[in-house]
VEXKE-336207 format. One record per residue: z, y, x of N, C-alpha, C in turn. Coordinates in pm, whole numbers, plus 50000, padded with zeros to 5 digits. Each point is the difference from the previous one (the first is absolute). Layout:
N
ZYXZYXZYX ...
This chain:
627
930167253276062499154988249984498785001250091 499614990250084498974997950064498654995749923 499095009450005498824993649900498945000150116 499234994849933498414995050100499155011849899 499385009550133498625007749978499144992949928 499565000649865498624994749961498855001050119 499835007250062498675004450070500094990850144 501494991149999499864986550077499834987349994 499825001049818499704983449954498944998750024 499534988049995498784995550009500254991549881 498924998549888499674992449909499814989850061 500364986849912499524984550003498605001349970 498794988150057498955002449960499794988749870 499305005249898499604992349872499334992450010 500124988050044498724991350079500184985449905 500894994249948500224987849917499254997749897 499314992949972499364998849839500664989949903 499254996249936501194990349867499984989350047 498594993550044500014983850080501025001350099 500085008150086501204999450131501354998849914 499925009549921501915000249917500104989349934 498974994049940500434978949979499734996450087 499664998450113500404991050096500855003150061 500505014950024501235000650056501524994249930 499695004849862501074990549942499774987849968 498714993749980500044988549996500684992550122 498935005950117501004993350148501224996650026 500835013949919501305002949989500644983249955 499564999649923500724989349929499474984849962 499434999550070499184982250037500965001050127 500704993450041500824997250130500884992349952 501285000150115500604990450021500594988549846 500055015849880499864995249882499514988649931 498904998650096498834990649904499944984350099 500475001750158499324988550051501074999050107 500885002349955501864992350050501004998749896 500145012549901500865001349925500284990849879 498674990249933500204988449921500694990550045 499984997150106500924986150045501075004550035 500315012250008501725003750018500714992049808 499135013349963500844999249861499834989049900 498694997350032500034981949967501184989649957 500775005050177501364991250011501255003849837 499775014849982500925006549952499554993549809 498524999949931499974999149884498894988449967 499204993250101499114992750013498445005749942 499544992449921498625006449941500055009849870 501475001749961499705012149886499865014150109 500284999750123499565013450081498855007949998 499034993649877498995004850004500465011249867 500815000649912500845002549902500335014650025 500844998350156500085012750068499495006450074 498844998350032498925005650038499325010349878 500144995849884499565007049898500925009949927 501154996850008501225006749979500315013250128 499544999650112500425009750080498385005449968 498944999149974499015005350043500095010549817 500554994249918500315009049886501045009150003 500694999450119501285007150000499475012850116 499054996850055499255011350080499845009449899 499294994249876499115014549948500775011849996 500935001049956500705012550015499705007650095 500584994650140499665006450136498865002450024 498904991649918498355008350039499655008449941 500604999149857499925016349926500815009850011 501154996550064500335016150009499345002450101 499904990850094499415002450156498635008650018 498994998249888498895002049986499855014249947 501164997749914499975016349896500165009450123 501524998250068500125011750145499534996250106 498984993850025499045003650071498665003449955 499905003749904499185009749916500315012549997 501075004549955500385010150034500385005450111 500494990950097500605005950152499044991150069 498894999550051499224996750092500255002550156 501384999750041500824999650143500174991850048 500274999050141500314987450109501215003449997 500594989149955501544994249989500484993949908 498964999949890500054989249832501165002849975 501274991649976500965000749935500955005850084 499975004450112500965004550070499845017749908 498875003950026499085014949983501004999349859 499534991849896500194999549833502005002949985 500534991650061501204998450029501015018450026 499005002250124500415010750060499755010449930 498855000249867500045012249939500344998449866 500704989349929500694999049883501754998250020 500394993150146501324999749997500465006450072 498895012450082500535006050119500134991350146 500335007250086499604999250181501054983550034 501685003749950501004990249985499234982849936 499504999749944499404983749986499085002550000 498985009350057498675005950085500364990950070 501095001350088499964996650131500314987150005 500614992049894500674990150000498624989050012 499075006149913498944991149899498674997050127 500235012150069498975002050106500534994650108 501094993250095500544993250057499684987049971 500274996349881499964988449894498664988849987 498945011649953498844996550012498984995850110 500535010750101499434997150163500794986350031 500854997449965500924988150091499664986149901 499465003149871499344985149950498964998550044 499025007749955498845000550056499384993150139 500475008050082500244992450154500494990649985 501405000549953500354983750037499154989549922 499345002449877499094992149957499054993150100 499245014550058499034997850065500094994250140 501404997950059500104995250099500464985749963 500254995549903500244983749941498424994150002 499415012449940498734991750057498995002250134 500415004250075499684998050134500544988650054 501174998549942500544990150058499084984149963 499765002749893499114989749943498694995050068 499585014250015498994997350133500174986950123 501265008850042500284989650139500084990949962 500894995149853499884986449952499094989450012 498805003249965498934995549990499204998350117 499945009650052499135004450194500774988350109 501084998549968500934992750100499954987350011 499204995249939500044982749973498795001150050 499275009650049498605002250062499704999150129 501295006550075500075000850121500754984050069 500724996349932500114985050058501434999250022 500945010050002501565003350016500805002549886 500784996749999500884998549842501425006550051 500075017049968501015008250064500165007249899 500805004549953500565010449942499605016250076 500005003250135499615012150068498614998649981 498854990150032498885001549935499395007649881 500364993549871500195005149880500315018550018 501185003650041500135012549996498925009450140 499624991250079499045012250094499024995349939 499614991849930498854999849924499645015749899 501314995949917499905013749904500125010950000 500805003150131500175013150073498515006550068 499174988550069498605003750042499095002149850 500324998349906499595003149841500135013049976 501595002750015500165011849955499435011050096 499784998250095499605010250059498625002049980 499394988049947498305000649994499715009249875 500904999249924500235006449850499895018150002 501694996250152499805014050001498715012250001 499274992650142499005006550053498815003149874 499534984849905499775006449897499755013149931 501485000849975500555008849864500185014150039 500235001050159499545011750078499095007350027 498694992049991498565006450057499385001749825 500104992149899499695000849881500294992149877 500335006349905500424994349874498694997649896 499055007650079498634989749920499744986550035 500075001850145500084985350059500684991849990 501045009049998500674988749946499754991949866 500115009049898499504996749870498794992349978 499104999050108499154991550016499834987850038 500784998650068500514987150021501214991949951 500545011649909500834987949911499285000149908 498705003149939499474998549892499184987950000 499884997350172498974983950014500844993650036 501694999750016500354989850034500624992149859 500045006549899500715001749855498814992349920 498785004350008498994992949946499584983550065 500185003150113500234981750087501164993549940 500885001849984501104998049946500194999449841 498995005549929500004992349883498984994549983 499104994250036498964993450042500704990049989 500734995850121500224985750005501444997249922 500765013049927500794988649912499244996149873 498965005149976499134997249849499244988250049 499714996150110498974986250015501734988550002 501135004350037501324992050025499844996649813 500405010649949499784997549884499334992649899 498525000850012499274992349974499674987150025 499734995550093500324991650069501354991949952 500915002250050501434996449977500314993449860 498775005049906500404990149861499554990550013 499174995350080499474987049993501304985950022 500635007050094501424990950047501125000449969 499835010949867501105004049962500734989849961 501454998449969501094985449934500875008949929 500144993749890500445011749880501534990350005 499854989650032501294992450034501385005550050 499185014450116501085004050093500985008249948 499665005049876500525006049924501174997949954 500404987950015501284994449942500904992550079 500975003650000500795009949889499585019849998 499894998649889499355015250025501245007950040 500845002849905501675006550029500914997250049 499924999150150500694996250093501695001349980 500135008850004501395012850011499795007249812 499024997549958499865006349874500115016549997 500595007849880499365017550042500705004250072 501344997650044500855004550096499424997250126 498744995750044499484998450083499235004150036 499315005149842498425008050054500445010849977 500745004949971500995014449968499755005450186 501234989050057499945000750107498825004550138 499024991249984498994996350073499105016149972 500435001449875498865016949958500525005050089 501405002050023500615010350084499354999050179 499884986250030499765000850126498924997650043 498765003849849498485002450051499835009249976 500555010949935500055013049928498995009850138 501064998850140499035005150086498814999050054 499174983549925498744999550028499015007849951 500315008749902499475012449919500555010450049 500664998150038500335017450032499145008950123 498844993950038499315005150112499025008349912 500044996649894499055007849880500105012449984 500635005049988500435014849990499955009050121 500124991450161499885009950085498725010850005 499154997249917498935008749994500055015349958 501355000849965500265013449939500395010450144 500244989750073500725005950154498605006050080 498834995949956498675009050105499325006149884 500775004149871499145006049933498985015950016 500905002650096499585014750049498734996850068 499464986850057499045000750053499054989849911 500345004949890498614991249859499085007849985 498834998949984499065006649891499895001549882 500715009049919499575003949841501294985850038 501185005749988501174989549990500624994649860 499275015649860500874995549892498884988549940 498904998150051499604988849912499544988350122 500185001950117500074987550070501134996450011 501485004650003501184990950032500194993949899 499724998149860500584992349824499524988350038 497635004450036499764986549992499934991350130 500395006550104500154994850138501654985949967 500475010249926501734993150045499484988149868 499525002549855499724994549910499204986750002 498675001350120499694990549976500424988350162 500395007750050500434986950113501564996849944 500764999549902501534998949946499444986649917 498525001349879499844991349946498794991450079 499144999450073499594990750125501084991950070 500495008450059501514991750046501094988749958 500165004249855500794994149901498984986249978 499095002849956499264985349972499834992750107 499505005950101500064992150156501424992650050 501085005849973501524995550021500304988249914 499884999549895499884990849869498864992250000 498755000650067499574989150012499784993850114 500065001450116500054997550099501584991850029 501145006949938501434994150024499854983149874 498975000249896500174993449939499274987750052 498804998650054499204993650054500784993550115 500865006450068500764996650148500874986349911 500945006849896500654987549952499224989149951 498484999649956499534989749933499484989750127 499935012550108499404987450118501214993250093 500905006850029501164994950074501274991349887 500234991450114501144991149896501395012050043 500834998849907501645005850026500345001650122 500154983750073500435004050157499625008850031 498554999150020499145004150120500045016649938 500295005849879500275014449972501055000150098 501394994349954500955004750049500054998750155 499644993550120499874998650100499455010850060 498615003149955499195005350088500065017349978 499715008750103499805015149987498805002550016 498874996049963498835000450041499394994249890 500005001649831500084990449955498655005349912 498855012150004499015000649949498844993850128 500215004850118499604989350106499544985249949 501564995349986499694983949982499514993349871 499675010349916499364998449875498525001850040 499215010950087498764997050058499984987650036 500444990650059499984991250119499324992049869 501234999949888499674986649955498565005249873 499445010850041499115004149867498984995750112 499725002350157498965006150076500064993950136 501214989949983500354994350175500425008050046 499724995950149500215010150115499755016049987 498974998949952499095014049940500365007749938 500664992749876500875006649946501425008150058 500314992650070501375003550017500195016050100 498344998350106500035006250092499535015049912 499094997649864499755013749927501245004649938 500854993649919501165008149971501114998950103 499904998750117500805004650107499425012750040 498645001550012499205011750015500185013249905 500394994349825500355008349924500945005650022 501034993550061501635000549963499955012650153 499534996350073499755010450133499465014049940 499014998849935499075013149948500925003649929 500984993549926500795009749855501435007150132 500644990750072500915011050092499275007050103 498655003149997499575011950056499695008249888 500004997649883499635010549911501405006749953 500904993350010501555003949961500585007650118 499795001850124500135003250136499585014049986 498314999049965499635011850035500015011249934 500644999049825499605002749897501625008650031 501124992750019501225000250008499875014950128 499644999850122500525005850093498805012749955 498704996049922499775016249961500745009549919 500504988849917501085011049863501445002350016 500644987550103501205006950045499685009750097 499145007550069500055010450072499965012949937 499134998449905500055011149903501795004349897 500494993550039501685000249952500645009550122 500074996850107500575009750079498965014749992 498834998249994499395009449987500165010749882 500464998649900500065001949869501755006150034 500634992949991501825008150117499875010250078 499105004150059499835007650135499655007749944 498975004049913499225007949865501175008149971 500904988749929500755009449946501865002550078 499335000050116501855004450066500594991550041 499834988349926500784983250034500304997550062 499174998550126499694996950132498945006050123 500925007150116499355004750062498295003250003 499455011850017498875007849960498754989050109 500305001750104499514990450102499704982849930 500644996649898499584987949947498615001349963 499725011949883499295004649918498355002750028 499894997850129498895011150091499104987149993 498535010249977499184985149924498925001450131 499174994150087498995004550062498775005350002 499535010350051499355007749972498954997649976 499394986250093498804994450043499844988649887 500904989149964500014991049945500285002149838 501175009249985500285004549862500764992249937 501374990650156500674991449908501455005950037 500804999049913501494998750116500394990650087 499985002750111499684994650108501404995350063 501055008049960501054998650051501114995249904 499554998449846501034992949897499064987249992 498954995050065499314987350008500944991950125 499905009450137500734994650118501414997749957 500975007849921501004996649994500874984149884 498655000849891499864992649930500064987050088 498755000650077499864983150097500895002150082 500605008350057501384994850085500834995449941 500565003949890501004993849914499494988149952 498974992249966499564984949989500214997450114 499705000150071499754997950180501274990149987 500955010850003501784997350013500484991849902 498984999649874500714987149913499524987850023 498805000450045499534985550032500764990850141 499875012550086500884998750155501474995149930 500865006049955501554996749988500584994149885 499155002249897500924998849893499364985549934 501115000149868499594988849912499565000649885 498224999450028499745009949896499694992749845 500384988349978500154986849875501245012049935 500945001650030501345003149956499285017249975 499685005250058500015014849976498605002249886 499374988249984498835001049935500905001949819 500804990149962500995004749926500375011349983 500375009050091500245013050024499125004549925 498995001150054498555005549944499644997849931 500304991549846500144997349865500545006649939 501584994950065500555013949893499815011750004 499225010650139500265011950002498455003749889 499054988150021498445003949929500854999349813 500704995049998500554997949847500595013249995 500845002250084500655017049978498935010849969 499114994250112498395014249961499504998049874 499554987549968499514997749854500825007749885 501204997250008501125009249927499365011049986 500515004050115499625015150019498665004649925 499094991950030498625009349953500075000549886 500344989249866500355002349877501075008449967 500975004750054500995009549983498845013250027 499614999650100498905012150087498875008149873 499924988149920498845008249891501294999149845 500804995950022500705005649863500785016750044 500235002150111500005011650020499195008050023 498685001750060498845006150013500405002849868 499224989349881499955008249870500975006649909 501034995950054500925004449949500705013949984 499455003250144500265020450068499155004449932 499114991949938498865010549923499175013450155 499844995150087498895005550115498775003949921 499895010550023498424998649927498624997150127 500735002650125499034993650141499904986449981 501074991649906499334985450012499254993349909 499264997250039498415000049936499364985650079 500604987450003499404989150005498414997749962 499524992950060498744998949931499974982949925 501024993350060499914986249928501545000549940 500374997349882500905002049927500764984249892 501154999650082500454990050002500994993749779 499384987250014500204995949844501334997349953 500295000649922501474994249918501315011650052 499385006850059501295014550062500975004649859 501114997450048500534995550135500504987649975 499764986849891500754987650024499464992750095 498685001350040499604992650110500985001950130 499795013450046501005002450129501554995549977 500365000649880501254998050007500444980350007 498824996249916500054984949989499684996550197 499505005250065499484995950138501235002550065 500625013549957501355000650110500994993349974 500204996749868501184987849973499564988850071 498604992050030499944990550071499964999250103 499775010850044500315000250162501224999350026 500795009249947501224996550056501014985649968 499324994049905500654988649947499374991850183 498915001050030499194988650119500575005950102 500595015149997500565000650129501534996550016 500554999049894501364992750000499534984150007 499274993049986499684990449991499604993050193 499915012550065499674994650137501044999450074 501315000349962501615000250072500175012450052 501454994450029500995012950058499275003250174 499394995350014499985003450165498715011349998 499164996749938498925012649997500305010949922 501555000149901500165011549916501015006150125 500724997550044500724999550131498965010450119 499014993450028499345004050105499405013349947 499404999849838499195008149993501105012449972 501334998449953501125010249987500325007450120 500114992050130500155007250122498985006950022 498664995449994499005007049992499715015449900 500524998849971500315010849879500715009950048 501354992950015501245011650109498655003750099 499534994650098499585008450104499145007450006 499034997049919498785013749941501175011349969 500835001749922501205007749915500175007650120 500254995450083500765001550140498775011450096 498514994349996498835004850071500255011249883 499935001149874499515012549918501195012150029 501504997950046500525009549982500225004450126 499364990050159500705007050104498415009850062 498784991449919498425009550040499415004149920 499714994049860499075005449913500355007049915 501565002349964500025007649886499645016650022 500895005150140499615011550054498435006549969 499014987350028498945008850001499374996449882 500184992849906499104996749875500795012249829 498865003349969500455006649867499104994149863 499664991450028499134994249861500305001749864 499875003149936499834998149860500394984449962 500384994149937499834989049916499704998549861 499274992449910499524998649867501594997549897 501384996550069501104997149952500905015449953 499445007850133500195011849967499515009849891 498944996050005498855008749871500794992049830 500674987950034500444994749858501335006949995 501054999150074500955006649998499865011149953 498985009250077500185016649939499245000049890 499884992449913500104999249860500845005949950 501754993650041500635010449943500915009550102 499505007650073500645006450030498845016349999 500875008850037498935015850006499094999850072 499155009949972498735001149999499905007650131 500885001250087500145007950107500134990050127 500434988249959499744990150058499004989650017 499285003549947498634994350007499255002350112 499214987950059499165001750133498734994949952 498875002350101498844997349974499284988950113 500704999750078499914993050190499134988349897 500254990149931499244988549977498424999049960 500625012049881498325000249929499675008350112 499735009150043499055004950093499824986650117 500584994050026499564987650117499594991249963 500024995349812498664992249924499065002649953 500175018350047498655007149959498894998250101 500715003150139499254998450084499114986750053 501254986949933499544986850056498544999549900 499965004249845498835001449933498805003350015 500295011650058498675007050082499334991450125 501164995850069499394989850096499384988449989 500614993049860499484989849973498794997949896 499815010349938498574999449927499005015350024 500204999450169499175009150083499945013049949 500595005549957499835013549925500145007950087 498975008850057499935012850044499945014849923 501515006350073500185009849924498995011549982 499885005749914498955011649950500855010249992 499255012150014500305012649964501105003349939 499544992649853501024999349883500984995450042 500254988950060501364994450023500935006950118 499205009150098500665008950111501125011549914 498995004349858500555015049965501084989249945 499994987749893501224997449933500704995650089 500044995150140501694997650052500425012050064 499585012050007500305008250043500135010549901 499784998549875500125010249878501235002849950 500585012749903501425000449956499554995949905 501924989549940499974994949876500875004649946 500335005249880501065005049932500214987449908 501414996449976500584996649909500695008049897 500125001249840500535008449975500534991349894 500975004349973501444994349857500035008249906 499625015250050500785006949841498675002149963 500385005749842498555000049928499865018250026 498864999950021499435013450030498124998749932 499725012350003498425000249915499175002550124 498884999049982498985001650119499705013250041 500565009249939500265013850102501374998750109 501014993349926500724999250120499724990850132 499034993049975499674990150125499045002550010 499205010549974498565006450035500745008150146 501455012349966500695005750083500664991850134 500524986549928500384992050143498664996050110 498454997749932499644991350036498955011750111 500045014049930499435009850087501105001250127 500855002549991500785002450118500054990450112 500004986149951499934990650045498554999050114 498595006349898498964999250051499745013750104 500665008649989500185012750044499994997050200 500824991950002500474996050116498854995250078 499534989449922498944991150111498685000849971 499835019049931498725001450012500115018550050 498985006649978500075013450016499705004649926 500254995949832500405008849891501775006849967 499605009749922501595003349977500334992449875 501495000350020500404991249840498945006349890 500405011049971499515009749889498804998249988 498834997450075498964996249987499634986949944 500664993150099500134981549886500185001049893 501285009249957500704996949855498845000049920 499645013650041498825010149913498574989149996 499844994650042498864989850012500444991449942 500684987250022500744992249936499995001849821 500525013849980499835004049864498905001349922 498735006450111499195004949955498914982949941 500124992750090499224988650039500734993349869 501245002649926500254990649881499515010349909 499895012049979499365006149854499094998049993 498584998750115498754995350023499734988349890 500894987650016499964986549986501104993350050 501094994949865500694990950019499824991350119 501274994650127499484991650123500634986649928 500314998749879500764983649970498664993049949 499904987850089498844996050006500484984149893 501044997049970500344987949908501415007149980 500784986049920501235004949949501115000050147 500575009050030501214995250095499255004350103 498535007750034499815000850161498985013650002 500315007150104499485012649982499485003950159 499035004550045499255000550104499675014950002 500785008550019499535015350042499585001350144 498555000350008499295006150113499265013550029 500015005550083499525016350051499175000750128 499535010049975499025002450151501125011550024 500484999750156500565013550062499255005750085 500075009950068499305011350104500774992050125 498815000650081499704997350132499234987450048 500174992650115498984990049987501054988950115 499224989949952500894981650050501095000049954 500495005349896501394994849963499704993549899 501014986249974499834994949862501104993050012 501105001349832501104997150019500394988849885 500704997749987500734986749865501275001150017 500535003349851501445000149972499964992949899 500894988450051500604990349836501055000749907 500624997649897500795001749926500074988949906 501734997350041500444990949857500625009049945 500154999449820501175001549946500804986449925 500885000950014500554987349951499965005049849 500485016249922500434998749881498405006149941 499225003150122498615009249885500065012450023 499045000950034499675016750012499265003549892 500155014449934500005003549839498825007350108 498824998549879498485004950068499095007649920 499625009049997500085010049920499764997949871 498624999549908499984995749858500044982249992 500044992050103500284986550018501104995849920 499894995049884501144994549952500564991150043 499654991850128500684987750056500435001250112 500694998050066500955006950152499064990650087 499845005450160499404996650095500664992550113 500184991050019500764994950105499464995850128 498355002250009499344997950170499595014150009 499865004650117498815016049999500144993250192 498595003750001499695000350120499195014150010 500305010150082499305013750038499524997150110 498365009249972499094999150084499585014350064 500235002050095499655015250076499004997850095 498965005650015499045001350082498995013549997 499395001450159499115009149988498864995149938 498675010550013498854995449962499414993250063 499964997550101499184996250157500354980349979 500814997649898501264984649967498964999549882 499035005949902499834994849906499514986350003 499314991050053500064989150014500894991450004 500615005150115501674989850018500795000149839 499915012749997500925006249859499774985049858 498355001350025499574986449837500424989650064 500044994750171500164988849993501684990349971 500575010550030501625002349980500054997049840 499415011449941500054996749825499844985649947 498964992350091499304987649987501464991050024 500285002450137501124989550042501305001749883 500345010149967501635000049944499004994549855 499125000449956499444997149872500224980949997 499534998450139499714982049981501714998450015 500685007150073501664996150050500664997949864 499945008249904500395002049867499324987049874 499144993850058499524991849938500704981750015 501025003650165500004989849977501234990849995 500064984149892500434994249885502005004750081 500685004949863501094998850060500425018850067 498965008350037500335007450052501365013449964 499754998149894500685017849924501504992049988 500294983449960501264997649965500764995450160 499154999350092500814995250143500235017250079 499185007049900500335015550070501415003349969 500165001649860500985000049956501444990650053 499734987550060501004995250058500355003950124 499075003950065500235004850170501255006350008 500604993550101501295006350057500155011250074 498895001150001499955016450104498945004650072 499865010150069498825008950031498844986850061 500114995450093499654992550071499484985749926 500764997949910499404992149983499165004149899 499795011549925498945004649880498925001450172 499825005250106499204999050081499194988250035 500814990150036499944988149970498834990949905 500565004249914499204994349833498715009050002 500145009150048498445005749990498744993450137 500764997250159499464997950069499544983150006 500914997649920499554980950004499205001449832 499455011749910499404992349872498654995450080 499474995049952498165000249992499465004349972 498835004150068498945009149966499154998950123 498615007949969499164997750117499945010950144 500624994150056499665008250121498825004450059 499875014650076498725005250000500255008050137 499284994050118500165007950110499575009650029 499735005849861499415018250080501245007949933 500764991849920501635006749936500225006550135 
């Protein structure tokens, strides 16, 4: 297996705050959604479409809570590809991360295209090649962007997002004055077999919501800005969609819905004149640059997030040194729009990109019924998702009901699509990827204990530390590097006084016989069981800078000398004199570790050495840099 040197990554820089992560998802999802997509589906259910607007925006929640929960816990660039790849393994790793890059983009290049839409009636020529070198000179403006900085960027979708709801709240306001409650009728066009329908084919005007999980690696304090980042631009949004789509029907007659693609435009006109029409043409411009730019920052972080882990060539992965972006899963990202706007038809593939965002949604609710399900003790969400698990399960039945609901040609497309990731994982990535998956940790439930791995929790141990800044101490150097004994048979604390000297014999410059003899001496002194079930024998040894920690489970109890109750934690403490400081502050740490809620019964569950390591290096307690 080919792995990447740690000492060649370069960290993402933490530069996003919570205003940028709602406007980035807000941006996300004010587009083509909001100020083309009513007069499509118009045709399909008439004015109960406002019906399904509320019906898909309730059928999100699922996807924002699981979405929210693992990206709380996994704060990585690649959102659901990352989540995917470490609950179902590298095989629909790869599928999901293909998947996601190719909606995404293609999202974001539907609305570039939108751009030209609009720009082209500007220039005075009415071409179809217009329109696309319009949006192609977009995408590249995007690129350059998202290359030099993702603050800047973030900065400027944060004022183009706030212009942009600016003027749909004066549309709004405004807009009741002229409202005609008349237009309303017939309200049930097609009746529910219609708005059934119509949910399905606005479903993707929300789905730009969630890409926020895809730059989470570059949030600040991500477990409590991504809940209310994704939380409150999901319900901003929702009311803006619903009232803004409702206002459009009270000002336009039927025809003029069904005719026109431009149809929050021509609702200014008639709230504001001319004036009007030219500010929400102005909106409708600002929302596909916010969907553009929002799109080609977080699908880059998808190939980037592959390359991470083996996926895709190492050279994708390489972030710049100067700028601190990936520079080269950004370039490859806009070439591939480049080529969809240039050749393809991207109305028909935008479909595509429904059903595959419905497959991810799946996924992420499948993604946290397994997280919790392996029982990880590295996963440790900080926002923690409600109704588990009927919520996820009620979200994945509807998705897949809306993705059967979008025909055979996108289940078709997205199946071939499927074969050929299948195809990329077994002829490049499988060779070099060994991941862990969370499916695995449920499985070896039942199987031996010899089969058990640790690859996950240690790589949600680490994402922890990264994400709520924890710099390791002293204390935490000796415990990942300390011996742990597990022990099964029942033995008394002279016999594991004898294992635990020999043990210590090694990685200090005492002799066994000396430990034992100390060890012993240090319990006739004064009992070391400091509560029921936990026993802390510490010693000063001869010589100087050594200081050691040996842990111990017993699963059945260690019989302890006049202790009538068996011991099942002992952590041993060896040190010289020259450590007495270090020595209390150690006492201090395993004292607060032991305190906290949950600890002694998840010890007892640990599957193995590593992960009792584990459970000690992720409890809480206060860190102290002179440890």
């Amino acid at each position: 297996m080919t792995k990447k040197k740690d000492k060649d990554k370069i960290n993402l820089k933490k530069t996003l705050t919570l205003f940028e992560i709602f406007s980035f998802a807000s941006g996300s999802m004010i587009s083509s959604g909001l100020f083309v997509l009513p007069s499509i589906v118009f045709q399909e259910a008439g004015p109960s479409i406002i019906i399904s607007y509320i019906i898909a925006a309730m059928l999100l929640l699922p996807a924002v809570y699981s979405k929210s929960e693992l990206a709380t816990a996994m704060p990585k660039s690649g959102g659901t590809y990352f989540y995917v790849h470490r609950t179902l393994g590298p095989l629909f790793g790869t599928f999901a991360g293909f998947a996601n890059w190719l909606s995404i983009s293609l999202k974001s290049a539907f609305a570039l295209i939108g751009i030209g839409i609009f720009i082209e009636p500007l220039i005075g020529i009415q071409s179809p090649i217009y329109i696309k070198i319009i949006a192609i000179f977009f995408t590249i403006l995007f690129t350059v962007l998202n290359i030099f900085s993702v603050k800047e960027s973030g900065k400027a979708q944060t004022t183009m997002v706030l212009f942009l709801i600016g003027l749909l709240l004066l549309y709004i306001i405004f807009g009741f004055e002229k409202f005609n409650i008349q237009h309303f009728l017939p309200f049930k066009k097609s009746g529910w077999k219609g708005i059934f329908t119509v949910t399905g084919m606005i479903f993707i005007s929300y789905g730009g919501l969630t890409k926020v999980a895809s730059i989470a690696e570059e949030i600040k304090n991500p477990g409590e800005i991504i809940p209310k980042g994704l939380f409150g631009a999901y319900v901003i949004v929702s009311l803006l969609y619903f009232s803004v789509v409702s206002i459009t029907i009270g000002l336009l007659p039927s025809n003029i819905m069904i005719s026109t693609l431009t149809p929050i435009s021509d609702g200014g006109k008639i709230i504001f004149g001319n004036t009007g029409y030219i500010l929400l043409t102005i909106a409708a411009f600002l929302s596909f640059i916010t969907t553009a730019n929002a799109g080609i920052l977080s699908a880059s972080r998808i190939p980037l997030a592959m390359s991470n882990d083996n996926l895709l060539p190492s050279i994708i992965g390489k972030i710049n040194i100067k700028f601190q972006t990936p520079i080269i899963s950004i370039l490859l990202t806009s070439i591939f729009m480049i080529v969809v706007i240039a050749f393809l038809d991207i109305k028909e593939l935008v479909k595509v990109a429904s059903t595959m965002m419905l497959i991810l949604f799946a996924f992420d609710n499948l993604s946290v019924i397994l997280m919790r399900e392996s029982n990880i003790l590295a996963y440790k969400p900080k926002f923690n998702t409600i109704l588990y698990p009927y919520l996820q399960i009620t979200g994945i039945v509807f998705y897949i009901i809306l993705i059967i609901e979008m025909g055979k040609i996108p289940l078709l497309i997205t199946l071939f699509f499927f074969i050929l990731s299948i195809v990329w994982y077994f002829l490049y990535s499988k060779s070099r990827v060994q991941n862990e998956s969370a499916i695995i940790n449920i499985v070896e439930k039942i199987t031996s204990k010899e089969l058990k791995t640790v690859n996950l929790s240690n790589e949600l141990k680490d994402i922890l530390f990264q994400r709520d800044d924890i710099i390791e101490d002293r204390f935490d150097k000796i415990i990942k590097d300390c011996d742990i004994l597990d022990i099964e048979d029942n033995i008394d604390y002279k016999t594991l006084f004898k294992i635990v000297s020999n043990k210590l014999s090694k990685r200090t410059k005492c002799s066994e016989n000396e430990l034992f003899d100390l060890l012993i001496q240090r319990e006739k002194d004064s009992s070391t069981v400091i509560k029921d079930g936990v026993a802390i024998p510490h010693l000063i040894i001869n010589g100087k800078n050594q200081f050691e920690i040996l842990i111990v489970r017993s699963k059945n109890g260690i019989l302890w000398a006049n202790d009538k109750k068996p011991v099942y934690i002992v952590f041993v403490l060896a040190g010289t004199i020259d450590q007495r400081n270090f020595h209390l502050q150690a006492l201090m740490a395993i004292a607060q570790i032991l305190q906290n809620k949950n600890f002694e019964s998840l010890w007892k569950k640990a599957n193995n050495k590593e992960e009792l390591r584990n459970l000690i290096l992720l409890s809480e307690r206060i860190r102290k840099n002179e440890i």
